[in-house]
C-alpha positions as CSV (number, residue, x, y, z in Angstrom):
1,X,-28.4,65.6,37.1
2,X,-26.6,68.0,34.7
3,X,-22.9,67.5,34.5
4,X,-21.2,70.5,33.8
5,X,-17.5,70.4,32.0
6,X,-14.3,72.4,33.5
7,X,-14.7,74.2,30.2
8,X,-18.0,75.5,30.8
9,X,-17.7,76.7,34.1
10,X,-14.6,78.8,33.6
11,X,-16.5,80.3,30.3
12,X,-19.7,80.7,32.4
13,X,-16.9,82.3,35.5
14,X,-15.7,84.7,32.5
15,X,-18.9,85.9,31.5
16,X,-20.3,87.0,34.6
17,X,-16.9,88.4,35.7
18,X,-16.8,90.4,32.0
19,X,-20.5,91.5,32.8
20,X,-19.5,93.4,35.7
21,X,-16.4,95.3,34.0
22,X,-17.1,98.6,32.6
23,X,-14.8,99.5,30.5
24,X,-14.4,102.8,28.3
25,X,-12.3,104.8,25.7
26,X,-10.8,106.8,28.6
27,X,-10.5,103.3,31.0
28,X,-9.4,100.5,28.8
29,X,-9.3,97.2,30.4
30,X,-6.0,95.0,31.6
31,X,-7.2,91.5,29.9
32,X,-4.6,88.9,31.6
33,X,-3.9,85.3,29.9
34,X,-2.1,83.0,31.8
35,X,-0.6,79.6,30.4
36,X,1.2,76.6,32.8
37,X,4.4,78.3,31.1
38,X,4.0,82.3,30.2
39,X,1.5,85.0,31.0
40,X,0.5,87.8,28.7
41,X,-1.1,90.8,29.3
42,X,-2.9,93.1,26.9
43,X,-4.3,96.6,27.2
44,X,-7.9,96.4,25.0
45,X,-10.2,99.3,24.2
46,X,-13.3,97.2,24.4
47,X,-15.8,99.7,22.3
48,X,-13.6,99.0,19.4
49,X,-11.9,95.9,20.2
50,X,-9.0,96.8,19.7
51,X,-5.3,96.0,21.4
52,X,-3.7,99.1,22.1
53,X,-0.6,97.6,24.1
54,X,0.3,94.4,25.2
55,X,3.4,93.0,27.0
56,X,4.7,88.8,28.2
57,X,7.2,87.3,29.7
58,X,8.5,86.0,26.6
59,X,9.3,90.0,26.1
60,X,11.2,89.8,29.3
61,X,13.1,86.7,28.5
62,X,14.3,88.5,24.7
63,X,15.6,91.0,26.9
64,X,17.3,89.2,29.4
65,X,19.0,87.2,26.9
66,X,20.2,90.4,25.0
67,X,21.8,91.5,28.1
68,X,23.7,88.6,29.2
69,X,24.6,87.3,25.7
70,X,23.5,83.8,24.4
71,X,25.9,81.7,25.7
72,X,25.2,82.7,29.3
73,X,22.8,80.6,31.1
74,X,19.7,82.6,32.5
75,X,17.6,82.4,35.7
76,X,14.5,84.9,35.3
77,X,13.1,83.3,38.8
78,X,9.4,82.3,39.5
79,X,6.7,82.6,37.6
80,X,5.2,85.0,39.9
81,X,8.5,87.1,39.9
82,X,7.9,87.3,36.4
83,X,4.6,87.9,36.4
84,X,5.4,91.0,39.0
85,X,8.0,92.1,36.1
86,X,5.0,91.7,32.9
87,X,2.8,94.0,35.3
88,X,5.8,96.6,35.5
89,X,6.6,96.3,31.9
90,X,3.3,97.0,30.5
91,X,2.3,99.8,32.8
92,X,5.6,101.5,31.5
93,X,4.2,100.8,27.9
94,X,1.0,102.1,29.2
95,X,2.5,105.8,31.0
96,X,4.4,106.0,27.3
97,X,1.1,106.1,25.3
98,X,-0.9,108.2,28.0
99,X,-2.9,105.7,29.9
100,X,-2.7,106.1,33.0
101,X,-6.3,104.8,34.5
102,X,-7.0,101.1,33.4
103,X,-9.7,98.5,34.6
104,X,-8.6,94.9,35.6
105,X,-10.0,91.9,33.6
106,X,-8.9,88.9,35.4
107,X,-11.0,87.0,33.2
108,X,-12.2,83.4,34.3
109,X,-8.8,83.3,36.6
110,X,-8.5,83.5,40.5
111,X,-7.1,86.8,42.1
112,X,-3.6,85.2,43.9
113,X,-0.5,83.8,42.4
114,X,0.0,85.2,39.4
115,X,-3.0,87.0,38.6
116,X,-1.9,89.2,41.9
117,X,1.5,89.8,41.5
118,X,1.0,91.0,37.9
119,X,-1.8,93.7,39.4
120,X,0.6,94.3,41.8
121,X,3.8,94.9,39.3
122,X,0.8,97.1,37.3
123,X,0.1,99.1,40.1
124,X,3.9,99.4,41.3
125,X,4.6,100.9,37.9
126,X,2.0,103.4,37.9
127,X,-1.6,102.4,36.8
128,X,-4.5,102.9,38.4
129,X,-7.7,100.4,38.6
């Protein structure tokens, strides 16, 4: 019997899931990363291979503490609140350079938690996939 590593089958998940994803100049694809800690999401034109926009929480958190000042304590709230406010954040960057029509690249991740609300907070602030 062949034993197959964790590491494997998420890279063997994210091919097959990349396979299927057809991306273009005019449709550039949402490519999500997700850490125990942060998410980050990128905008890539995948015939070049290039990243045209990309946004994180860590933006979010820069901006929260310019607001309140750095002595006051922050909350930012869940991780999927957070991940809601990435998805918002880079479909703004996204309307600002003209994209408007994206495809989603969940890569080797499950659609729920996270990976949803950020499609969701994409989707709330205007992109379409």
């Amino acid at each position: 019997m062949i034993s197959k590593t964790k590491k494997s089958i998420r890279n063997n998940r994210k091919k097959r899931i990349t396979a299927r994803i057809l991306a273009t100049a005019s449709r550039p694809r949402l490519c999500v990363f997700r850490s125990n800690q942060h998410i980050y999401a990128q905008i890539i034109e995948t015939e070049k291979g290039k990243t045209l926009i990309s946004a994180s929480d860590l933006e979010l958190e820069k901006k929260d503490k310019a607001k309140k000042g750095p002595r006051e304590k922050k909350t930012l709230g869940r991780k999927e609140d957070m991940a809601f406010r990435v998805g918002e954040l880079i479909a703004e960057k996204a309307l600002k350079n003209k994209i408007q029509e994206i495809v989603f690249d969940r890569r080797s991740y499950k659609y729920h938690g996270r990976i949803k609300a950020l499609a969701e907070g994409a989707r709330k602030g205007g992109l379409k996939f």
